[in-house]
N, CA, C and O atoms as a printed pandas DataFrame, in Angstrom:
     atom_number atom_name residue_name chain_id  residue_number  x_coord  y_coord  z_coord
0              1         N          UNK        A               1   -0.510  -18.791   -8.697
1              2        CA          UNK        A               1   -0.397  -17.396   -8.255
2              3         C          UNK        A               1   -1.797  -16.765   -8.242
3              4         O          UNK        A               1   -2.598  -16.888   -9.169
4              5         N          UNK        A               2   -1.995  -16.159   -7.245
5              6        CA          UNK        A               2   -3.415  -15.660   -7.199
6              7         C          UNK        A               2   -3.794  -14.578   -7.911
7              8         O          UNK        A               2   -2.808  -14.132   -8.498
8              9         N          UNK        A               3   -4.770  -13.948   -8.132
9             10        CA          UNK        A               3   -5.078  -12.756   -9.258
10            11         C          UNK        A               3   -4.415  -11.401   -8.250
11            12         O          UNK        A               3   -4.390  -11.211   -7.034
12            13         N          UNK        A               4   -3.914  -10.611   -9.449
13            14        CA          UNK        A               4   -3.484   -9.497   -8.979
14            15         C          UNK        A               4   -4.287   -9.119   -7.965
15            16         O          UNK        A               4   -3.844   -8.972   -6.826
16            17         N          UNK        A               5   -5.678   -8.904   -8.311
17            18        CA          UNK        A               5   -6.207   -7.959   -7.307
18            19         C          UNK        A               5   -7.004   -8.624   -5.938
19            20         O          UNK        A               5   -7.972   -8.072   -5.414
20            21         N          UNK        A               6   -6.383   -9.978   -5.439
21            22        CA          UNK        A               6   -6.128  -10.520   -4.518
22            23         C          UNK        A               6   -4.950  -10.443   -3.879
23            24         O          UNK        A               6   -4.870  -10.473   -2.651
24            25         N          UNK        A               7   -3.918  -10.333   -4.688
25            26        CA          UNK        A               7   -2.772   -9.498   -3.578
26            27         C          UNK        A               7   -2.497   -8.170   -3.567
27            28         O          UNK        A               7   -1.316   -7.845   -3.442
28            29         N          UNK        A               8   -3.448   -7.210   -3.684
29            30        CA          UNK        A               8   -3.355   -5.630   -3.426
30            31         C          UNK        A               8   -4.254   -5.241   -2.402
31            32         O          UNK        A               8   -5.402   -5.609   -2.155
32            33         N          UNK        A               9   -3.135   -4.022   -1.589
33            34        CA          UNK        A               9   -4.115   -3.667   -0.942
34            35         C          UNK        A               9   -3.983   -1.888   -0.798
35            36         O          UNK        A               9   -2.956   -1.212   -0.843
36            37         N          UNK        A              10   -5.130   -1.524   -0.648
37            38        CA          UNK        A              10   -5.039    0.446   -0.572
38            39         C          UNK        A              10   -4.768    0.912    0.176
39            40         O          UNK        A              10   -5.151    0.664    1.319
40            41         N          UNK        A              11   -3.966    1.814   -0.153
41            42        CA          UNK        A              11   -3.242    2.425    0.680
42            43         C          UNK        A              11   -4.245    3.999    0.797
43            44         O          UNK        A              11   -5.033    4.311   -0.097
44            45         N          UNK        A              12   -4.036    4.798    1.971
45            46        CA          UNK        A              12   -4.912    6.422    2.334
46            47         C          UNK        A              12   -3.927    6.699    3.247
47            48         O          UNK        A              12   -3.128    5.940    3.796
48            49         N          UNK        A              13   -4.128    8.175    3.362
49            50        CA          UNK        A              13   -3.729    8.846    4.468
50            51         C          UNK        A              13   -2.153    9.153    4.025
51            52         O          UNK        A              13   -1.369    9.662    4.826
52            53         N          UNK        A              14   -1.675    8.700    2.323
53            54        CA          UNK        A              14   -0.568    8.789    2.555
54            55         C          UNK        A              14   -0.422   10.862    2.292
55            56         O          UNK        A              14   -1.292   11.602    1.834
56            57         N          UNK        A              15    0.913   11.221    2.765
57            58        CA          UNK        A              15    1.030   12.965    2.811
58            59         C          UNK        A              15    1.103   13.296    1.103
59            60         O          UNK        A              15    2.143   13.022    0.503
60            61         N          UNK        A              16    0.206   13.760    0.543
61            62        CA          UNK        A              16    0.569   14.443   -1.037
62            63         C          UNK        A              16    1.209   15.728   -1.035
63            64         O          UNK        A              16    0.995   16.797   -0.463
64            65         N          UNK        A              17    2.148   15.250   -1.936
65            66        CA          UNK        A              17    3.421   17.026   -2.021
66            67         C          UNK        A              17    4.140   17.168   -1.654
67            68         O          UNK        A              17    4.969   18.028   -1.950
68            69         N          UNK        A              18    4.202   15.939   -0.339
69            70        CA          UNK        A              18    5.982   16.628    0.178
70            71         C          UNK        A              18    6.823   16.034   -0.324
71            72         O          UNK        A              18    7.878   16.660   -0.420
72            73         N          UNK        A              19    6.818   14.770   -0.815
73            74        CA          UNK        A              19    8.115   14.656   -1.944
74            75         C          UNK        A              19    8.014   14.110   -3.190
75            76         O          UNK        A              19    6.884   13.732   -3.499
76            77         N          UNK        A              20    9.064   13.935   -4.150
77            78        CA          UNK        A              20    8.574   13.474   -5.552
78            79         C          UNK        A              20    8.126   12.284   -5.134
79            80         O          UNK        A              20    8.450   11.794   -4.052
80            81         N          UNK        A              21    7.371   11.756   -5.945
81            82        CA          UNK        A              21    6.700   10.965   -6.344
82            83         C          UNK        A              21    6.963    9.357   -6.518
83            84         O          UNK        A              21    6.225    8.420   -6.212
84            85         N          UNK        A              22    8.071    9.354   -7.024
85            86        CA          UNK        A              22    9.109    8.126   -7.112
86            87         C          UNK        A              22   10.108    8.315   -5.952
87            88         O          UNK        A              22   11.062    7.559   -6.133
88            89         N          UNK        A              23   10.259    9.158   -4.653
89            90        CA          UNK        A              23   10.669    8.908   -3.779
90            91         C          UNK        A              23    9.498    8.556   -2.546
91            92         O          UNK        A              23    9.791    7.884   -1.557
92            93         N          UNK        A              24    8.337    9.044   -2.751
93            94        CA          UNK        A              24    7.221    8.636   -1.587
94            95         C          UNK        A              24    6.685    6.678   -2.382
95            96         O          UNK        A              24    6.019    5.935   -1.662
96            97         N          UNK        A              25    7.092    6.234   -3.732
97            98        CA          UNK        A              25    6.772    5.241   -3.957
98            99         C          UNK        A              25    7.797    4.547   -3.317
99           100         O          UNK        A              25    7.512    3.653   -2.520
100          101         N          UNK        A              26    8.709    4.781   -3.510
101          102        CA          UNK        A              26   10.254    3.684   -2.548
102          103         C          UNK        A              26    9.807    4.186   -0.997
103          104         O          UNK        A              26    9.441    3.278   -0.251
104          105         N          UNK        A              27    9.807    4.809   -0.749
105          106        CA          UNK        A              27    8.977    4.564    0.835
106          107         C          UNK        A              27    8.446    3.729    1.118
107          108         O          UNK        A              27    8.856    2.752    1.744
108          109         N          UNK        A              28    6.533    4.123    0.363
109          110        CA          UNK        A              28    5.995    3.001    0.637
110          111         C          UNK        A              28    6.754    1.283    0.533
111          112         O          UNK        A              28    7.121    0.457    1.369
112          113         N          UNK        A              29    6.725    1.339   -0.761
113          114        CA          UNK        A              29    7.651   -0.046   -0.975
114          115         C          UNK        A              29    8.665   -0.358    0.070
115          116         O          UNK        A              29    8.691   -1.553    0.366
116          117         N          UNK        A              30    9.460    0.363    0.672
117          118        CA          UNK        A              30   10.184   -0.317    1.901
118          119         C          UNK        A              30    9.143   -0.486    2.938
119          120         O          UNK        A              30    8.946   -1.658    3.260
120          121         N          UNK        A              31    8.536    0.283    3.449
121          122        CA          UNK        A              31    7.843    0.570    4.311
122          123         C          UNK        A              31    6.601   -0.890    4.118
123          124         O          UNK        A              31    6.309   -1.190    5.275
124          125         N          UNK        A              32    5.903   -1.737    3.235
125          126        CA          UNK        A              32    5.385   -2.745    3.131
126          127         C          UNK        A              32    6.351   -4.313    2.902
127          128         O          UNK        A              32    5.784   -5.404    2.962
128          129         N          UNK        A              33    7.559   -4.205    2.692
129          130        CA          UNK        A              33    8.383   -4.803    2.691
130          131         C          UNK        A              33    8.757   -5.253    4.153
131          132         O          UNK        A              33    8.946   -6.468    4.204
132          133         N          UNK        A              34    8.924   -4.558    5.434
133          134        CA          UNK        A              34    9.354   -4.816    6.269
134          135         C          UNK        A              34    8.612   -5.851    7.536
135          136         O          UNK        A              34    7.418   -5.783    7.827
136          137         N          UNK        A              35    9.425   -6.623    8.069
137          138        CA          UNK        A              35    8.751   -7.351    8.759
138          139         C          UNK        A              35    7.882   -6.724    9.913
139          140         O          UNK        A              35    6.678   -6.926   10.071
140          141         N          UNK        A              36    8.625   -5.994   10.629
141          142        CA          UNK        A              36    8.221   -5.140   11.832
142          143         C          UNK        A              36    6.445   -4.455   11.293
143          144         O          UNK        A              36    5.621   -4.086   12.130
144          145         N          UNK        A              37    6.228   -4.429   10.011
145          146        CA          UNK        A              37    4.997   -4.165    9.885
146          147         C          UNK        A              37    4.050   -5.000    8.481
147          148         O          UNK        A              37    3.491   -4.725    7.419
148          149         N          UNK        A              38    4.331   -6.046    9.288
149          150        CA          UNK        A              38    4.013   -7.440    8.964
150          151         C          UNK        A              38    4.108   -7.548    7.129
151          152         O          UNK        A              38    3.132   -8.200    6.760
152          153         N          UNK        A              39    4.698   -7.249    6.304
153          154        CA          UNK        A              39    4.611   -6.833    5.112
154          155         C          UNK        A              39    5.780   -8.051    4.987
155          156         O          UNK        A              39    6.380   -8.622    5.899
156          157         N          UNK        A              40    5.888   -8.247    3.467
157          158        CA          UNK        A              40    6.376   -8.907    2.500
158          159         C          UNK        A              40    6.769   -8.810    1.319
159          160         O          UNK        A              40    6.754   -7.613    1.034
160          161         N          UNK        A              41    7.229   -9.613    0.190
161          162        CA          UNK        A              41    8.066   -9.314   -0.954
162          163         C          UNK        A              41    6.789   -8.482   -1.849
163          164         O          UNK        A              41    5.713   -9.012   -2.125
164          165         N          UNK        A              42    7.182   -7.069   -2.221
165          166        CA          UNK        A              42    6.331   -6.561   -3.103
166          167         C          UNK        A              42    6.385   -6.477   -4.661
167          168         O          UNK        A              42    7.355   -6.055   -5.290
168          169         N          UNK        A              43    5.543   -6.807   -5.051
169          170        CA          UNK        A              43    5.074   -7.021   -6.772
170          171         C          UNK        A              43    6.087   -5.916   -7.434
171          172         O          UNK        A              43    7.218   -5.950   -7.919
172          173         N          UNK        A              44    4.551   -4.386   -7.072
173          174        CA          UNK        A              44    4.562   -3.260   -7.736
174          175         C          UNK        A              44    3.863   -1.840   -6.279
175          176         O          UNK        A              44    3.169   -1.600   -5.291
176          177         N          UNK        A              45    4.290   -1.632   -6.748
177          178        CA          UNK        A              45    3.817    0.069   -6.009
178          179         C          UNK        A              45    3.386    0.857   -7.025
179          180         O          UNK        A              45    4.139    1.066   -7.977
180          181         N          UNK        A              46    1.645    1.613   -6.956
181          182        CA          UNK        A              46    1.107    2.089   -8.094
182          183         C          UNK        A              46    0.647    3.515   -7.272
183          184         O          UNK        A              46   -0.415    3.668   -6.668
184          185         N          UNK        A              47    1.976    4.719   -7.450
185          186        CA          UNK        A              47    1.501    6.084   -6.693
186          187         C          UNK        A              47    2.290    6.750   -7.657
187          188         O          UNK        A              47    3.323    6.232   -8.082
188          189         N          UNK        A              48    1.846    7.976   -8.079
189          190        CA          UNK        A              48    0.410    8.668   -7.604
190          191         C          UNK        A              48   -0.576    7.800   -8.536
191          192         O          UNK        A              48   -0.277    7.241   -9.591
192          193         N          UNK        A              49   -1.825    7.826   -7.888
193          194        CA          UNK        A              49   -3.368    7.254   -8.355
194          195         C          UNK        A              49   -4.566    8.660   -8.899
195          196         O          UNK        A              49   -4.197    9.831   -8.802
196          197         N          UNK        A              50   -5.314    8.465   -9.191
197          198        CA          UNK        A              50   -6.310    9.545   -9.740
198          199         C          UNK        A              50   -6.998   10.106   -8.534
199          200         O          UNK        A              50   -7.923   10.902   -8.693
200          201         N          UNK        A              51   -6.525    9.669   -7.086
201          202        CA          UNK        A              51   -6.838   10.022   -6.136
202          203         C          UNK        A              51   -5.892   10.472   -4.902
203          204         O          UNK        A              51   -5.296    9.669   -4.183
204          205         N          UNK        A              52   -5.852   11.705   -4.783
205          206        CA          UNK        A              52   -4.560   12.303   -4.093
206          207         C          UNK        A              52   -4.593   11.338   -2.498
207          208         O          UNK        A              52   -5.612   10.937   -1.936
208          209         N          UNK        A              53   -3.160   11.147   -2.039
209          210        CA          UNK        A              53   -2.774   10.445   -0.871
210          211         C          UNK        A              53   -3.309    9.414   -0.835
211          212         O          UNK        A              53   -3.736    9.009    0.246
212          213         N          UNK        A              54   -3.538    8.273   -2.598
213          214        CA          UNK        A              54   -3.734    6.843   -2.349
214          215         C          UNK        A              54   -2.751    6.170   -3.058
215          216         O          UNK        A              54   -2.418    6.856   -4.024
216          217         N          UNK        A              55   -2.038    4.943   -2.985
217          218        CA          UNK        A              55   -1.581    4.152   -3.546
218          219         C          UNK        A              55   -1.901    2.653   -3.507
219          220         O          UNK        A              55   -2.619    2.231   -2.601
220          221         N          UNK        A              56   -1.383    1.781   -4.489
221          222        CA          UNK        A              56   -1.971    0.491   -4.380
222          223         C          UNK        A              56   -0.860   -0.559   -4.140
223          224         O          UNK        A              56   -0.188   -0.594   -5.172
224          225         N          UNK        A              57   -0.468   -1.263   -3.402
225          226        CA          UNK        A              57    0.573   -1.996   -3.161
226          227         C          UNK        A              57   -0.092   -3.149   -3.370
227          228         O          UNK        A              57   -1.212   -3.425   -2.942
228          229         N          UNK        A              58    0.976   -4.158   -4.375
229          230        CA          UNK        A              58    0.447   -5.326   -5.088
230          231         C          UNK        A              58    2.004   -6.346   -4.097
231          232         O          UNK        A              58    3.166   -5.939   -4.114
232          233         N          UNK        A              59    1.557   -7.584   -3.392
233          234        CA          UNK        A              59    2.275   -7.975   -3.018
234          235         C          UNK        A              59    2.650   -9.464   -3.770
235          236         O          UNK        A              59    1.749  -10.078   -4.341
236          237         N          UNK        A              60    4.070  -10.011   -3.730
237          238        CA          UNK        A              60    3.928  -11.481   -4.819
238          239         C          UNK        A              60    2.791  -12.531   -3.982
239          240         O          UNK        A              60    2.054  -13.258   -4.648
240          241         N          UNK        A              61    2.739  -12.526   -2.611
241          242        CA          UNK        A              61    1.904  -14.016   -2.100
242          243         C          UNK        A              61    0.746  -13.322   -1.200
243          244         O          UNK        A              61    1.179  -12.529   -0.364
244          245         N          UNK        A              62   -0.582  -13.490   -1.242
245          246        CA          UNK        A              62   -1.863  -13.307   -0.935
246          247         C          UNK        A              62   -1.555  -13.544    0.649
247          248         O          UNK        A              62   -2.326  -12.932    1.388
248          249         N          UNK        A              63   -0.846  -14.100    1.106
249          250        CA          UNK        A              63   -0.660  -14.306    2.194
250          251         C          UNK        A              63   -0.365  -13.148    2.879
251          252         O          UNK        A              63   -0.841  -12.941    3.995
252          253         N          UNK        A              64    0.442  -12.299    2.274
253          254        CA          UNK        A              64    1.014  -10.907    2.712
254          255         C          UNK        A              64   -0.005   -9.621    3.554
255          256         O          UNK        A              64    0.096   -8.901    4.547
256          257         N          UNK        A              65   -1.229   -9.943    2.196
257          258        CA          UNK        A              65   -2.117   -9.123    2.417
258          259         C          UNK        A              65   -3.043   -8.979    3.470
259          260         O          UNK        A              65   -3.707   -7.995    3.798
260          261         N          UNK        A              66   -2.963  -10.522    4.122
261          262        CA          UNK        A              66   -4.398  -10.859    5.346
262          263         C          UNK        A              66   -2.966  -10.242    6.460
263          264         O          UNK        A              66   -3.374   -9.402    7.262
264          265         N          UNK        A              67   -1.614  -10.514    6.568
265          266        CA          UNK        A              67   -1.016  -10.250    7.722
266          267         C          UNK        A              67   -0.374   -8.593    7.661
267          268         O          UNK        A              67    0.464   -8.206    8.476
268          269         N          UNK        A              68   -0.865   -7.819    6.680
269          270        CA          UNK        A              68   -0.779   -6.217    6.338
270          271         C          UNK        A              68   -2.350   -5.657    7.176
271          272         O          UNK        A              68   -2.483   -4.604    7.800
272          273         N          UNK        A              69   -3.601   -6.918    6.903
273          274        CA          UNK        A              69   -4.638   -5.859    6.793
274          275         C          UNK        A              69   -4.538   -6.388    8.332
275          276         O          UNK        A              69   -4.951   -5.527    9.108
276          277         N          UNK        A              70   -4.059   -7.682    9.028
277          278        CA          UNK        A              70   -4.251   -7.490   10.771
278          279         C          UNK        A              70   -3.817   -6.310   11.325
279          280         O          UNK        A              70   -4.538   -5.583   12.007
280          281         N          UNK        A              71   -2.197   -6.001   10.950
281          282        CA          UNK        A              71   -1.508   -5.329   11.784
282          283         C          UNK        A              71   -2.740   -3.873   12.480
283          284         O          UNK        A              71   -3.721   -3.421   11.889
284          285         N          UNK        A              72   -2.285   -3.520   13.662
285          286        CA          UNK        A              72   -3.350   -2.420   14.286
286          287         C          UNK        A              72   -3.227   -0.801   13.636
287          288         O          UNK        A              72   -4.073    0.016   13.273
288          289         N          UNK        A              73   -1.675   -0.793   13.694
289          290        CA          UNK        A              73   -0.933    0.597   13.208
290          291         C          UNK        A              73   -0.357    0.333   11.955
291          292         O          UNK        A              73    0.189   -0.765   11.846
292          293         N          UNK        A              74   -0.350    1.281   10.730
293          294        CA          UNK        A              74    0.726    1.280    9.589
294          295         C          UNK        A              74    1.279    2.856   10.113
295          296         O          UNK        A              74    0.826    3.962    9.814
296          297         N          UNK        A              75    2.270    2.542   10.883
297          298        CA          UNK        A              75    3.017    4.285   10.603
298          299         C          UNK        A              75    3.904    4.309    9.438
299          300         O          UNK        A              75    4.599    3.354    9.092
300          301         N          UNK        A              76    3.842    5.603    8.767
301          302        CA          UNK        A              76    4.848    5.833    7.671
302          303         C          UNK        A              76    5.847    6.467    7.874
303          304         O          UNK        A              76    5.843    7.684    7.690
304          305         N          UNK        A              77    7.147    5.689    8.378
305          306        CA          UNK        A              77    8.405    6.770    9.102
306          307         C          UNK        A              77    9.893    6.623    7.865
307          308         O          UNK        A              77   10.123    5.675    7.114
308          309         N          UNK        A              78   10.416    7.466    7.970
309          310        CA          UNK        A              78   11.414    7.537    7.245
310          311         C          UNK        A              78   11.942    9.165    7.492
311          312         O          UNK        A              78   11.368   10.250    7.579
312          313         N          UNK        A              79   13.513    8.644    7.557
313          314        CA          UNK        A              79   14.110    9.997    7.493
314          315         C          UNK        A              79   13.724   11.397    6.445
315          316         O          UNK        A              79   14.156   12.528    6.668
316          317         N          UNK        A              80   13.137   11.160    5.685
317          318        CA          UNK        A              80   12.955   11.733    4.765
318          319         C          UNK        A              80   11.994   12.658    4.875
319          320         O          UNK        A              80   11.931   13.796    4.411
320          321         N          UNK        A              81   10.853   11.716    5.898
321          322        CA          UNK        A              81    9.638   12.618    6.015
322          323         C          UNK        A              81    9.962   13.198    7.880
323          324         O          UNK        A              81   10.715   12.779    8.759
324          325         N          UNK        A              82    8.865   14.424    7.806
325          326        CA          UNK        A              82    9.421   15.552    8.928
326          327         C          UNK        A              82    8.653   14.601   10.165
327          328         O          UNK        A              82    9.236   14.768   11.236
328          329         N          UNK        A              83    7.285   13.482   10.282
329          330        CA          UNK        A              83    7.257   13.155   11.037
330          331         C          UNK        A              83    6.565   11.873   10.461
331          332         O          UNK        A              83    6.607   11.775    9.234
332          333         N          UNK        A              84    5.817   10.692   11.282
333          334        CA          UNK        A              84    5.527    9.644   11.005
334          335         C          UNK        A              84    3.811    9.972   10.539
335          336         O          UNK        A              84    3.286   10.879   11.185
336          337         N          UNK        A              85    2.948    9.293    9.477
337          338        CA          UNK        A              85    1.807    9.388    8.905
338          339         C          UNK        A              85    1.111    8.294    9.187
339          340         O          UNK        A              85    1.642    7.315    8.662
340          341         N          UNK        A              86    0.216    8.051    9.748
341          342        CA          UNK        A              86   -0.988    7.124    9.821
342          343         C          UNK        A              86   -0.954    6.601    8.473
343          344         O          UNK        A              86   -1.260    7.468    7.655
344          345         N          UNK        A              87   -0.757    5.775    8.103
345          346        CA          UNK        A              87   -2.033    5.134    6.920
346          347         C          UNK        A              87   -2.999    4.197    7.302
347          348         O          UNK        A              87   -2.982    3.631    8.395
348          349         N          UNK        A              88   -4.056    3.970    6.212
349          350        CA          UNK        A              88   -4.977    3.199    6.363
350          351         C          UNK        A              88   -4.994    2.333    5.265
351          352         O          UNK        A              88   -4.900    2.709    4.096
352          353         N          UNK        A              89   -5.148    0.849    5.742
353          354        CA          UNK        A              89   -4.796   -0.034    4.884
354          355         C          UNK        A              89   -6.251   -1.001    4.632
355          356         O          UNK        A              89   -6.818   -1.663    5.502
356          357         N          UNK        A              90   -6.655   -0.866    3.192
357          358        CA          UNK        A              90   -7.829   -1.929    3.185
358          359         C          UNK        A              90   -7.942   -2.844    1.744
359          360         O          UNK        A              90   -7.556   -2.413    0.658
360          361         N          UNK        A              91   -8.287   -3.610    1.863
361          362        CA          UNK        A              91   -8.674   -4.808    0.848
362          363         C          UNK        A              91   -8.855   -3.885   -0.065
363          364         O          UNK        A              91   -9.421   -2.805    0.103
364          365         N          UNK        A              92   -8.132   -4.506   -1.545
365          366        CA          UNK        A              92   -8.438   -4.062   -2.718
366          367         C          UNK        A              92  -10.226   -5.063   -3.342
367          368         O          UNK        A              92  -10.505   -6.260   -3.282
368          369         N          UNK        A              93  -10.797   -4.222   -3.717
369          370        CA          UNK        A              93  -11.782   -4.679   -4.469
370          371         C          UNK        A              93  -11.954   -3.946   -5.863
371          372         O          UNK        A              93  -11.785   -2.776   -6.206
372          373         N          UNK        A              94  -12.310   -4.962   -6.456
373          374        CA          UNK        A              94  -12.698   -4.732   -8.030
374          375         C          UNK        A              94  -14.045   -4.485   -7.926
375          376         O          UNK        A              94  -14.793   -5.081   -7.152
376          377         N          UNK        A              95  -14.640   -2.889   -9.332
377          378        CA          UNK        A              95  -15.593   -2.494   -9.090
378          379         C          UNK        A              95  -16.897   -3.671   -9.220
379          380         O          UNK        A              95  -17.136   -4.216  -10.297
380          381         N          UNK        A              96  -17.419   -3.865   -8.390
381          382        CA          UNK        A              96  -18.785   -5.230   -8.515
382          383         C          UNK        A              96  -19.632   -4.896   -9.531
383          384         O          UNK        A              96  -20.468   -5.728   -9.884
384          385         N          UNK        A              97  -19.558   -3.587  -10.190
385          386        CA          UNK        A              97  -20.555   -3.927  -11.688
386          387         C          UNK        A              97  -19.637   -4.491  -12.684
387          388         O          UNK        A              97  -20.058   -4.622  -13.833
388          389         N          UNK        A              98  -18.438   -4.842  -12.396
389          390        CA          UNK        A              98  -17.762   -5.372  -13.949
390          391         C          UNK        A              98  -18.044   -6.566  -13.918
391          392         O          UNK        A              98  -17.917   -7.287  -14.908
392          393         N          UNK        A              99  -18.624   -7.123  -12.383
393          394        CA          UNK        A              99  -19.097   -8.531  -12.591
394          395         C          UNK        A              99  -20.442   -8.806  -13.318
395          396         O          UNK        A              99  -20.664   -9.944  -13.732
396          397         N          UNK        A             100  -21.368   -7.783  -13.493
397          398        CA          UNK        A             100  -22.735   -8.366  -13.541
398          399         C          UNK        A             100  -22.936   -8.158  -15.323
399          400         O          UNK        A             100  -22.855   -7.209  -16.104
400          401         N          UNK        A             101  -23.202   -9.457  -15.409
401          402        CA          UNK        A             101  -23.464   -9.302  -16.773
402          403         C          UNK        A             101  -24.562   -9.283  -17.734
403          404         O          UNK        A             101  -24.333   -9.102  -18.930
């Protein structure tokens, strides 16, 4: 199994405030789950973050993540929300000074 932070990837652009918190996380989580937007079986969903409209989606197989970061569009649609949200999806990286020793 590959290291966590080889199968995560960041999430932006998601809308902060319009709904609780543990209902915009089951969003996302369906919403990376689905084939139609190339997504797969997910780990964990880590929202809210110390940074408003980001979350971190951890997927079980690394594989998930290279066919999340092709796709062109992530729209965020669901009945729930009043219209569909852009996100922007990019490679998780770990901060590069925890490497240098």
């Amino acid at each position: 199994q590959a290291a966590k932070s080889a199968r995560t990837v960041v999430i932006t652009g998601i809308p902060d405030g319009l709904l609780h918190n543990d209902v915009m996380t089951d969003i996302l989580m369906i919403h990376f789950q689905m084939s139609k937007n190339n997504g797969g079986d997910v780990e964990e969903v880590t929202y809210p973050t110390v940074r408003k409209g980001v979350a971190y989606v951890t997927f079980e197989d690394e594989e998930v993540v290279e066919r999340v970061l092709k796709k062109d569009e992530h729209r965020l649609e669901d009945k729930r929300l009043s219209r569909y949200y852009l996100l922007n999806v990019t490679r998780y990286c770990e901060n590069v000074s925890s490497f240098i020793i």
